[in-house]
N, C-alpha and C positions, 0 to 999 in steps of 0.2 A: 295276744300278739303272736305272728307269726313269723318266724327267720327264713334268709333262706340257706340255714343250715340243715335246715332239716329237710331240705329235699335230697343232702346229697350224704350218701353212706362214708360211714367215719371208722368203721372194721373195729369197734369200740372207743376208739382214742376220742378225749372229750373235748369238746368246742368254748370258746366264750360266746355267749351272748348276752346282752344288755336287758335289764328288767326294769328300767326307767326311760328316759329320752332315748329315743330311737337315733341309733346309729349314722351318719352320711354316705357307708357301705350301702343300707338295706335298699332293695327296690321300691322306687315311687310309686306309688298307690292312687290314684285320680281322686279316687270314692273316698277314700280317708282323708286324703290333704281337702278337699272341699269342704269336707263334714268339720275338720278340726276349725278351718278357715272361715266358713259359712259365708265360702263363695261361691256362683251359678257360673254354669257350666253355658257356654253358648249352643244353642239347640242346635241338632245336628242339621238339620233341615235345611238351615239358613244357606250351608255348605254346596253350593250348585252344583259344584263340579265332583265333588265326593259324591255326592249324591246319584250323578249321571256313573260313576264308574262301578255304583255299586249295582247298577240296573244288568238286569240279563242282556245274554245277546239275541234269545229270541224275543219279539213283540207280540202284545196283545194285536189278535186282528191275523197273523201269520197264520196260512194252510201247509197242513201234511196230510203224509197218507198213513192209517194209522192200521195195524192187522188187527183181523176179527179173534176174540179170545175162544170163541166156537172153531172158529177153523182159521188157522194161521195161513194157510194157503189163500184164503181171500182179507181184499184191503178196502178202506173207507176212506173217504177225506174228513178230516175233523180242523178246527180251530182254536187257537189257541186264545184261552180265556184269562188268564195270569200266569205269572210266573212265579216261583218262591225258592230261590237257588235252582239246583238240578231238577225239579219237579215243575210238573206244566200241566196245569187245569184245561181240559179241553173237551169240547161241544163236539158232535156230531154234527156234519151238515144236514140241514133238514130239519132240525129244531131251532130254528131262529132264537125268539130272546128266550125260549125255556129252559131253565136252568137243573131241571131234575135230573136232567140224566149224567149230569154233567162228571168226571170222571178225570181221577189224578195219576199220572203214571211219570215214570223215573227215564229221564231220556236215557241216562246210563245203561239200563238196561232193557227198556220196550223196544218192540220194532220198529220204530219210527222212518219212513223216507219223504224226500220230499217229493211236491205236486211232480206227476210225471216220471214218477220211478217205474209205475207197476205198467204204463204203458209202453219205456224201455225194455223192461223185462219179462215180458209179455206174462204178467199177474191179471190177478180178476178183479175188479174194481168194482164192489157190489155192497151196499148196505147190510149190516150181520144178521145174518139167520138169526136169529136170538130175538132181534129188535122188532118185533113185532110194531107196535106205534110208528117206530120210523118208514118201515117199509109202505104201511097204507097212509100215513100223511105226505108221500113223494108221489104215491100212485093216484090219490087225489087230484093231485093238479098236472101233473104231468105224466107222458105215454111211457119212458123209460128213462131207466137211470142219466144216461147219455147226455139227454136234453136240462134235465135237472142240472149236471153240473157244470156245462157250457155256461149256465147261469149265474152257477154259485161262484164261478172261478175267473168265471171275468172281471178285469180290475182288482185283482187278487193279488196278495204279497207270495209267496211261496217264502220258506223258511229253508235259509242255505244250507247247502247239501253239505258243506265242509263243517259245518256245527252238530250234524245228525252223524257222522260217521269220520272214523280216523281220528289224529291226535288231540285235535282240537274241538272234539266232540263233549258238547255238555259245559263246554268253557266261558265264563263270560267277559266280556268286551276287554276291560282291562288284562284280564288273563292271555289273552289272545299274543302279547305283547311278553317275547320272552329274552332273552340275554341271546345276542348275535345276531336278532333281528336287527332290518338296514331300513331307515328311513332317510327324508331328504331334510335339513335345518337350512332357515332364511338364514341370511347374514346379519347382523345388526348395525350396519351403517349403510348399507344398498339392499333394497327387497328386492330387488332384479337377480342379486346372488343367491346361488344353492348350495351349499355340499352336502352329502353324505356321512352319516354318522351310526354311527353299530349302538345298539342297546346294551350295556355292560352291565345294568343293572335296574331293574323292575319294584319299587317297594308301594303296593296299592296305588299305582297308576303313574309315581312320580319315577321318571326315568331319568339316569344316570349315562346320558350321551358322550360316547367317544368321536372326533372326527376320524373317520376312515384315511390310514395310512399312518396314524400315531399310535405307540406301542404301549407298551405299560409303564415306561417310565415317564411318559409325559401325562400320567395321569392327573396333573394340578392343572390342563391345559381342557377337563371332562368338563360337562353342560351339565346341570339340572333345569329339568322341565315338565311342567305336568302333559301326561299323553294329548289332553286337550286343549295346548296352547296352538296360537294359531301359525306358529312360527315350523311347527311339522308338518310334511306334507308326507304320503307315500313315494316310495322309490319310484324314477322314469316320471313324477309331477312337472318338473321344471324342464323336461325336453319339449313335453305335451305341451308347454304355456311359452314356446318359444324362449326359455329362461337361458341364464348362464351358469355352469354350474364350474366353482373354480375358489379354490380354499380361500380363507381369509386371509386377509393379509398380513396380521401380524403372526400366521403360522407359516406362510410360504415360507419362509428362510428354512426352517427346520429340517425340510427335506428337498433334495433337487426335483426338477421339472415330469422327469422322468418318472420318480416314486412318486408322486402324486397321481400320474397318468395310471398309473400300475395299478396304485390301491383305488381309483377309481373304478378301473376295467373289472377288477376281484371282486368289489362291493355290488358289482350290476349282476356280476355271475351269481353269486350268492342270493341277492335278493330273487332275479329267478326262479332259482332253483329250492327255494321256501321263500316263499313271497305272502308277504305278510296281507290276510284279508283286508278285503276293501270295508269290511264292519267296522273295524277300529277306526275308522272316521267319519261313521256314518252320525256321530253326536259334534260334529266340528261345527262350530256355527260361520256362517258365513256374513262375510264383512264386510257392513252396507259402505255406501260412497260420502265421501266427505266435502266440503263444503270452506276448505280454508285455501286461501289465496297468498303467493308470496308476499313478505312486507306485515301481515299480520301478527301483534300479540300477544298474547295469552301466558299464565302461570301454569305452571308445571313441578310436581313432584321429581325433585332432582334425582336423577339414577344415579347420580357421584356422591351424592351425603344421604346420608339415611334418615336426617329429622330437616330437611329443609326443602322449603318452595320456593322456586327461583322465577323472575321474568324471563320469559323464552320468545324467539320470533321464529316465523316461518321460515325457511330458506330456502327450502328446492320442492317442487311438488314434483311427483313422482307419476300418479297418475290419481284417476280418480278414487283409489283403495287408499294409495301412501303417499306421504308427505315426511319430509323434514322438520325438524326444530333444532334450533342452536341455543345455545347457555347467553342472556347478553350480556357482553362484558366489555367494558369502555377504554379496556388497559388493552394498546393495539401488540404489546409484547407475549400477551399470551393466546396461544395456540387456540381457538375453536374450539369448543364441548359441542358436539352433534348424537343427531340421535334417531332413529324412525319412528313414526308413529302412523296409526291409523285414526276412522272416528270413534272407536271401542277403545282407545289407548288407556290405561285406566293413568289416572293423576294429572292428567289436562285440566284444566279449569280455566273458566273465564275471566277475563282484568274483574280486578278488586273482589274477587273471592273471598281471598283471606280478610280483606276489613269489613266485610259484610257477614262475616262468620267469628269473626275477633283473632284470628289467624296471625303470626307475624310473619311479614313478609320480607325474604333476604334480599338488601338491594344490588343491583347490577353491581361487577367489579368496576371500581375509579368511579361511583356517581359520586357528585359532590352537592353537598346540602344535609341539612337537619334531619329530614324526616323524605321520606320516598311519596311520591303524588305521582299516582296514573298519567291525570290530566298534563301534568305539564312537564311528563315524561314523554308521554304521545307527541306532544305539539311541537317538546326541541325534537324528537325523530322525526319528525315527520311521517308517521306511522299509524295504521287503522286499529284499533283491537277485535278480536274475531269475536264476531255475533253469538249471545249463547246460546244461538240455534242451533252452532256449530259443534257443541257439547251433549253427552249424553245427562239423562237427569241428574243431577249435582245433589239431588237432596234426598236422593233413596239410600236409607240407610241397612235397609233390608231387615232386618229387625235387630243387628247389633245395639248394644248398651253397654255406658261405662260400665266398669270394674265387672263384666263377664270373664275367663275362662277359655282360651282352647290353646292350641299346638301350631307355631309359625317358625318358619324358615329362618336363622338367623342369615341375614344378608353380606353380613361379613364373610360369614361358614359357608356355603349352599348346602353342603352335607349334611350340617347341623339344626335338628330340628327340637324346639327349646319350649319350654310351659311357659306362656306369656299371657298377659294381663288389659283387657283395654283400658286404657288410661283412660281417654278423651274420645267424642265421638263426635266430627263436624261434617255434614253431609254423606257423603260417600267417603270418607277418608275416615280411617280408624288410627289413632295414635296407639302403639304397642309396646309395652312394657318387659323385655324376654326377661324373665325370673331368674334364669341361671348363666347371667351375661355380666359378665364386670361393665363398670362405665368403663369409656366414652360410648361404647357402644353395644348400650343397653335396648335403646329404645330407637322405633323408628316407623316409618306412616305406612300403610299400606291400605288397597281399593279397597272395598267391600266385596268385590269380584276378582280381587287378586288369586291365584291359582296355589299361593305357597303359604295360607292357611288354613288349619283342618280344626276337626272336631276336637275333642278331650278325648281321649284311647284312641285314635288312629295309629299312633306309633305301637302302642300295644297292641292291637289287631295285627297290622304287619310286619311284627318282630321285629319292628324299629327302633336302635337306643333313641330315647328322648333325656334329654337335656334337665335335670330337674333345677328346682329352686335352690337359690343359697340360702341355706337355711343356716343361721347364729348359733355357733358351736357350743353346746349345754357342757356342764359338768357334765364331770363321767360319772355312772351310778355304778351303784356299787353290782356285782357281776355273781351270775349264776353255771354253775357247770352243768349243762346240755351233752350226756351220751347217747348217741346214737347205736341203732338195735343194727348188729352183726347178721350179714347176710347166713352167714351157718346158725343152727340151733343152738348151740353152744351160745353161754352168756358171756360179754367184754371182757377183755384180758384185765383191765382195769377192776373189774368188779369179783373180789373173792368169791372164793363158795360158800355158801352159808347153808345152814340149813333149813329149812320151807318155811316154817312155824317160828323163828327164834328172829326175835327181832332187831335189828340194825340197829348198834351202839348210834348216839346223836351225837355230835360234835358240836360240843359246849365252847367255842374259844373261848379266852380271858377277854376278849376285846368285846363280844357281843351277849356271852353267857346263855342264858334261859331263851333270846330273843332269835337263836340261830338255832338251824336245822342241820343234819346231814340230806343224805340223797332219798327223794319221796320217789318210787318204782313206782311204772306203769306197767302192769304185767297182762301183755299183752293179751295169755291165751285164754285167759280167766275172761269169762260170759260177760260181755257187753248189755244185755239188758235190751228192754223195747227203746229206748230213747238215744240209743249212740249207736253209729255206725261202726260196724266190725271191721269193715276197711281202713276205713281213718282211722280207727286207732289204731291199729298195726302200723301203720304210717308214724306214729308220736313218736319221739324220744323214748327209750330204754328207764332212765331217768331226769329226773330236773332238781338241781341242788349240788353242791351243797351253798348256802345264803343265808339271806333274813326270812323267816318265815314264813311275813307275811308277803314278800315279794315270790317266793315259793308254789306259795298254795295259789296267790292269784297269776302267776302264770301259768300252772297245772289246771285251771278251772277252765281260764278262758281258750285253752286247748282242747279238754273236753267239749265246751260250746261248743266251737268250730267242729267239734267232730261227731256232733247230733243230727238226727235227720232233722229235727224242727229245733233248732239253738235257741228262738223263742221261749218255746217249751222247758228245757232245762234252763236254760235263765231266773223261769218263773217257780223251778223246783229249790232250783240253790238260795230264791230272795225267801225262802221258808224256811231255810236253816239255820237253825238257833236253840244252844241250852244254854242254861243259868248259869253256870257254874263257870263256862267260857272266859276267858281272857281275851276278849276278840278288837276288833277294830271292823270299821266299817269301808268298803274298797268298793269303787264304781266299775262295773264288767259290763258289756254292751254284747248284742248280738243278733248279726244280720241274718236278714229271711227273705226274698224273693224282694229284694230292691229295697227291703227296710229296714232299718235301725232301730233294735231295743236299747235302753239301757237299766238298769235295775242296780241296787246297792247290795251288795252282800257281807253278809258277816264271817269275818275270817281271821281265826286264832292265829293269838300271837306268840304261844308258847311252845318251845322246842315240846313238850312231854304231851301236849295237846294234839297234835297233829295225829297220833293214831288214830286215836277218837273219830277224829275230825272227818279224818278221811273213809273210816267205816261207817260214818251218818252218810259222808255224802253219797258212797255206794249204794245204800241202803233206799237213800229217799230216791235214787236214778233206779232202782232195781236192778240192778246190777249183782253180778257175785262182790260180796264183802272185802275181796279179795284183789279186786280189779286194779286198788290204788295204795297207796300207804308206804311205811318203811320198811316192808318184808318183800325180801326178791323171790317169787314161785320160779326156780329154778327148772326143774320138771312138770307135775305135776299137781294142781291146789287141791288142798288137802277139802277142798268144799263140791269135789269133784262136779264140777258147773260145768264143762265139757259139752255136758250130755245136753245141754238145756235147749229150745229153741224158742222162739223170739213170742207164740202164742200160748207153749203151756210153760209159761215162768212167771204169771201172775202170782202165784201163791209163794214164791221164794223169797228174799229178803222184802219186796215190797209190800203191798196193800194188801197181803193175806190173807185173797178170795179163791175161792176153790171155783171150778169151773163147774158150775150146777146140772143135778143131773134131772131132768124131770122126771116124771111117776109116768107108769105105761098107760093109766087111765085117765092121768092130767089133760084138762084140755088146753089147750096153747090161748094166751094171752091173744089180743087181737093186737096188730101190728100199731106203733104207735104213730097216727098223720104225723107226718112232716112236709117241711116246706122245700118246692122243690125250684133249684136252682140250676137257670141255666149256664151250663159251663161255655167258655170259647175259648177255643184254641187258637193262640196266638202264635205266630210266627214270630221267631227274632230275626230271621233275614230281611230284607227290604224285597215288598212286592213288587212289582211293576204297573199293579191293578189297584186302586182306589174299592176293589170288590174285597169282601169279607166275607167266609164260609165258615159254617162249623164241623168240625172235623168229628169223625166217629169214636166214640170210646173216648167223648169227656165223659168225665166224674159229675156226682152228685154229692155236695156235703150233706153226713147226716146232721139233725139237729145239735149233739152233744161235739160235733166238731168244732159247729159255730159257733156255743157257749163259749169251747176254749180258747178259742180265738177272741171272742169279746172281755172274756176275763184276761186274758194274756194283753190284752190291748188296754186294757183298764190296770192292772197291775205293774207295768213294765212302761217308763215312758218312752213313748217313739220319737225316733230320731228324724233326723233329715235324710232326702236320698237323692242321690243325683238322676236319678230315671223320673220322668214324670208318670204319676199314674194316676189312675177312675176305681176306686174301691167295687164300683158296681158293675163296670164291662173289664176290667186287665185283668187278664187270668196269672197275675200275681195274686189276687185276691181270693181264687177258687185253691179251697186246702184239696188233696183228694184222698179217699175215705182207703188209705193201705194198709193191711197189718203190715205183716213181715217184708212188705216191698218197702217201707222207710218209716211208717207212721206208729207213735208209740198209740198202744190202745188198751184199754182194761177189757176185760171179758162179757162187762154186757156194753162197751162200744160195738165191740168186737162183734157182738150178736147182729146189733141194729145196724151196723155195716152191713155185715154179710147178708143179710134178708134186703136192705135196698140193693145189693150189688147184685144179688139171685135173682130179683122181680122186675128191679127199675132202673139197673146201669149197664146195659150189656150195648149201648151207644147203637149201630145202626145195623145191628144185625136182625133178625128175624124177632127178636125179642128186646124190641127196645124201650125205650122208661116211658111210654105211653104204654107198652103192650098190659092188657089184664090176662087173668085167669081165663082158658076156657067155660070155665061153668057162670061165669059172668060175677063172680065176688071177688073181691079181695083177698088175697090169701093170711091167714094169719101168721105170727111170727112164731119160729119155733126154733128153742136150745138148740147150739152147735150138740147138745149129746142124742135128742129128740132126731136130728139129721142122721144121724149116724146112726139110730136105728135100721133107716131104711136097707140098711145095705145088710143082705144076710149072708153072705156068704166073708169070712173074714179072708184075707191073702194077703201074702207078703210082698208078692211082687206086681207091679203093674202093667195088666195087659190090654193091650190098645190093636182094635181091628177097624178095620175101616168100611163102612156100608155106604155104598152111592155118593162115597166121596164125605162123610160125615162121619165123626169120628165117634166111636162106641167103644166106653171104658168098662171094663169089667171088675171094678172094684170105687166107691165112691171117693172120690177126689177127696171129699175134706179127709178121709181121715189118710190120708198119703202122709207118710214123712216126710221129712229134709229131700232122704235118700230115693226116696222113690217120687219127687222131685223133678232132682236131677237125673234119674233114670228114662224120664219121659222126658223131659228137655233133651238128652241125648239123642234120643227117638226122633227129633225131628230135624231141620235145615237151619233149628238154631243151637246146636250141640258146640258149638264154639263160646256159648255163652253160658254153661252147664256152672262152671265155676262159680261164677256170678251169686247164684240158686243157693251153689255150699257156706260160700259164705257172708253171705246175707241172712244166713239160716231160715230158708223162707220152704216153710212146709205148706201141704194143701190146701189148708183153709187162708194162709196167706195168697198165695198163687190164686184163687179166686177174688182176691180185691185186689190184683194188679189193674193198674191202665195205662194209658198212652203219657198223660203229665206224669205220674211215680216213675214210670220204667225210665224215662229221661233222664230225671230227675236223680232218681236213689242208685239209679245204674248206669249212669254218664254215659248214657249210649245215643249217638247220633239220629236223627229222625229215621231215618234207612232201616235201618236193624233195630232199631226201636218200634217199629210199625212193623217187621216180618214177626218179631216176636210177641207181638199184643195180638197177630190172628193166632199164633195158635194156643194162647191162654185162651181168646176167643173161642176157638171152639170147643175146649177143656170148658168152658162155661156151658154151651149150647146145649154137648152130651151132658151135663150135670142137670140141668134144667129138667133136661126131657126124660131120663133116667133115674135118676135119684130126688128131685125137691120135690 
């Protein structure tokens, strides 16, 4: 279990936190409330309009002019082939559907302009020198460039110039929309009305509208509306349509004639003067004509009650877009409920909906009778009911289902967006349950196209508070003291001096005796081992305790999980922990891996005097310094001086006792052993805009003893539920990648059989890639990391790097590089901002040759951007190893 006290520095002074039922402080969790609940998530997809705001703002099919990397002075037109956030896959013109050449670049930072720049600027517009292919398949059929593109360009999109340069470059559609931007809001009793209203507030598409000329104090007077409602138009729309544009009516009084005037004139200036793209409504749908006549009607989803459908009649048609509807009500004392509508209104329905669905339906105010009947309510009106031609389909449910999962608008709050539940599912109409709404108004109907519900994590995506569940107030368990590690060296005020070796008196109370612990140290600077990140644990608690023992140890485990690069993996080392002689208890600990859920049972002492023990096994079996855990504080420094260690020669220290072998000079090398080769894909988490899938350069290849652990770890540990849907055989959740020192624990003959596929068959798409063989047309056999390190005869301490014809030439061989020389050639390059990283990760040379593109994300939380500058030049740290040293 994770708090969130531990994110935030405590200068030693100690925290509570709970070791039983989770608190109604902690933060809502999606993935855990589902897993506890084993309830389904509504897939994201269903969500139209989420779905539209998360698309780019350039389109597949859009031309630019893109420069040539031979010579930046001349420019090409190319095509945009997908989009994946800031990145855009694009074709050369002149290659129709061939996709080879096809090439990813950062609009952030490429040249990109649009069609028609380089003829403003009088640039050369000429296919790249380079391109050989392209140049003779245009000259093929065509006499010059010229004519060729008069061809290509006609009936062409161009990709807007304000997206390729200035603020709003690289932005997409929703983004576009920022606090002070001026659009124009319909009125909701007349669509002939307009006003102007400022964006106050943006959260992933749903805007926070002020009317123009209202201050801050009248902020309980704001709109919410998703960007894609049809009720927005751009600024100067309603002049263009002959409109009226003139406040509503119950805000006139607020301010005289005059300040209305005023803030109108101010709002025109403004939007001018940043005037918000014509893109951000280039996704507006347009809204067909309708087909109802006055005197018609029809049931309707009441906008005054939130769980009721009421008869409604036509009353004024507007034009062939809008129409009216009134509440009918037979008591002539009360005032008219009206409303506008179109034929997209969502909650229209045709007479006898609800008895054809088992619906109840509310009857009119003062009808008098038993029971409500259409028929011989029509016939005392005198009235037609409107044809269900009149309606859109009634019975697409879009693929919603009871008791689904996502985040809706409560209707009372507009602000407040709440974890809700569907109840009921009749046609287009979803009945909603919001989780953390007291009655009366818990529950209430909403379209299937409605705009003000979203996914499960939306509001966590957009730094949204969401509304959680009321969850029934448990006993309090009993509490653990949680100190947090002092930004200076020095240990908490709270925590005496002791000294290194001499172990921490236990605190036996009279209440709990043998059964209670004092404080278990996590000492941070003591050697984390292959299996735990050196970051995250820095990150842990100082200490955890003093308690019950066994509430102790299993929330110090399930911290270390969390803090493993494979928690799987440790999982499956702790369900092997066990001596006779123990006083233990059995404790269920769980631990997620790329969308999955372990769980495993662990056995874990109950005894105050046990816990040293205890906790130098579990060092022991992580391979860790001995020192890492337990009731002794390494104030300084451990007397095991593990310091020194790095993450590929500490096989032989407290763990599996293998020495790193050295071969004989006349040995001949074992032949490599086949393995099975598996293609990785790289997956995107962004949302494309392309239905197309590519694979990216520098996927991994699992070796064979990866997969073993993996199937043993799958067979050992029961898996959970996960709220992501996945395919074991194409989601590259499934693809492990083959790292030492970049995140992956490995024994030293993994270590070997890594490093010999990552030498011969993973160097992804560079000149040497997992098809390429040997020169001399064999196989190459497999040989000792010490058999490697022969090659290199000259020893050196430092690393030096020259460069020939742009290809990098080391003068000392990469594996046997240190930590430090490393980080000395990370510094050397345009990724030296990430030098740290290297230090402490303790990732020496033989690790740095099994980095790739999934680890380095992954084990080094680094964005695709700088995840990708930095995997070329391990890339080419590989190339020159190849060609020089293997």
């Amino acid at each position: 279990m994770q708090t969130g006290a531990q994110d935030q520095p405590t200068n030693g002074k100690e925290q509570q936190v709970t070791t039983g039922a989770e608190s109604m402080e902690e933060e809502f969790m999606w993935e855990e409330y589902l897993e506890e609940t084993g309830a389904t998530a509504a897939p994201h997809t269903i969500f139209r309009h989420v779905e539209v705001s998360l698309q780019s703002s350039f389109q597949p099919g859009m031309k630019l002019e893109v420069a040539s990397k031979s010579s930046p002075e001349t420019y090409w037109v190319a095509t945009i082939i997908t989009t994946c956030g800031q990145l855009l896959l694009l074709r050369y013109s002149g290659y129709g559907d061939d996709r080879r050449a096809d090439f990813w670049c950062d609009v952030m930072t490429a040249e990109l302009h649009p069609v028609g720049w380089c003829a403003q600027n009088h640039k050369t517009l000429t296919p790249p020198e380079e391109n050989s292919y392209l140049r003779t398949a245009i000259r093929e059929k065509y006499s010059d460039w010229t004519e060729f593109l008069v061809q290509d360009l006609t009936g062409s999109r161009t990709a807007p110039a304000n997206l390729l340069e200035g603020p709003l470059r690289g932005k997409n559609t929703v983004d576009l929309i920022v606090a002070g931007s001026v659009l124009e809001l319909q009125n909701l009793s007349d669509p002939l009305l307009y006003w102007p209203v400022r964006v106050v507030q943006n959260v992933g598409g749903r805007l926070r509208l002020r009317p123009v000329g209202l201050s801050e104090r009248y902020r309980a007077r704001d709109t919410w509306l998703f960007y894609l409602d049809v009720r927005l138009r751009p600024l100067g729309w309603a002049l263009e349509n002959q409109l009226t544009l003139e406040p509503p009516a119950e805000l006139r009084p607020l301010l005289s004639d005059h300040d209305w005037q005023q803030a109108l004139q101010d709002a025109q200036a403004d939007g001018q003067k940043d005037a918000l793209p014509l893109e951000v409504f280039k996704d507006h749908a347009d809204l067909p004509s309708h087909a109802f006549r006055t005197g018609m009607k029809l049931e309707m989803v009441s906008p005054w009650e939130q769980l009721l459908i009421r008869p409604v009649s036509v009353t004024k048609v507007y034009s062939d877009t809008y129409f009216q509807v009134t509440l009918d009500d037979l008591c002539a004392e009360d005032a008219p409920r009206s409303t506008v509508c179109h034929a997209n209104s969502p909650g229209i329905l045709p007479v006898q909906w609800c008895l054809k669905n088992g619906v109840a339906l509310e009857r009119p105010g003062g009808y008098e009778g038993p029971d409500f009947d259409w028929a011989d309510y029509l016939k005392q009106s005198g009235s037609e009911a409107a044809p269900d031609a009149c309606f859109p389909d009634t019975g697409d449910t879009r693929g919603f289902a009871e008791d689904m999962w996502l985040e809706a608008v409560n209707p009372a709050r507009p602000e407040e967006v709440c974890v809700a539940r569907i109840s009921r599912v009749r046609g287009r109409l979803l009945w909603l349950r919001l989780e953390g709404v007291l009655q009366p108004q818990s529950e209430c109907i909403v379209d299937v196209e409605s705009m003000d519900i979203f996914p499960v994590g939306w509001c966590e995506a957009n730094a949204y508070p969401l509304t959680p569940p009321l969850r029934p107030v448990c006993q309090k368990q009993k509490k653990i003291a949680v100190v947090q590690p002092e930004k200076q060296s020095a240990p908490p005020a709270e925590v005496p001096p002791v000294n290194a070796c001499q172990p921490v008196a236990m605190d036996t109370g009279a209440a709990n005796g043998r059964f209670c612990c004092s404080r278990v140290f996590v000492n941070h600077r003591c050697f984390s081992g292959p299996y735990l990140n050196k970051g995250r644990i820095a990150e842990l608690p100082r200490a955890v305790g003093p308690g019950k023992c066994s509430l102790v140890l299993k929330e110090l485990l399930s911290m270390l999980i969390n803090a493993a690069y494979k928690p799987g993996r440790v999982l499956k080392e702790l369900q092997q922990l066990q001596e006779p002689g123990w006083d233990s208890q059995e404790e269920t600990l769980k631990a997620k891996y790329k969308g999955k859920t372990y769980r495993s049972t662990v056995r874990i002492v109950r005894l105050a005097e046990q816990i040293p023990d205890f906790c130098r096994k579990v060092c022991v079996k992580l391979q860790c310094c001995p020192n890492l855990l337990g009731p002794d504080l390494m104030a300084d420094k451990c007397p095991e001086n593990c310091s020194v260690q790095t993450k590929t020669k500490y096989t032989y220290y407290y763990g599996k006792k293998r020495r790193l072998p050295k071969a004989a000079a006349g040995d001949e090398a074992k032949p490599a052993r086949r393995r099975r080769k598996r293609k990785a894909i790289f997956v995107q988490k962004k949302r494309r805009s392309s239905n197309m899938d590519y694979t990216a350069a520098g996927s991994p290849q699992d070796s064979d003893e990866e997969e073993e652990e993996d199937e043993e770890l799958m067979q050992s540990c029961s898996e959970g539920s996960s709220s992501e849907p996945r395919d074991d055989q194409t989601d590259a959740s499934s693809v492990e990648a083959t790292s030492g020192g970049g995140g992956r624990p490995r024994r030293a003959a993994t270590l070997r059989r890594a490093f010999s596929a990552a030498a011969f068959g993973s160097f992804g798409s560079g000149p040497f890639g997992a098809d390429r063989q040997p020169p001399d047309g064999h196989r190459r056999s497999t040989r000792s990391l010490s058999t490697c390190s022969q090659n290199n005869r000259q020893q050196q301490k430092d690393v030096k790097v020259e460069q020939e014809d742009g290809q990098l030439v080391l003068d000392r061989n990469p594996l046997e590089w240190s930590v430090d020389e490393v980080v000395q050639f990370i510094n050397s390059t345009d990724c030296a901002s990430l030098a740290n990283i290297f230090k402490e990760q303790d990732i020496d040379g033989q690790a740095l040759l099994l980095l790739t593109l999934p680890t380095v994300q992954e084990c080094m939380d680094l964005k695709l951007g700088p995840a990708i500058k930095l995997c070329h030049q391990i890339e080419r740290v590989k190339v020159a190893f190849y060609k020089q040293f293997a």
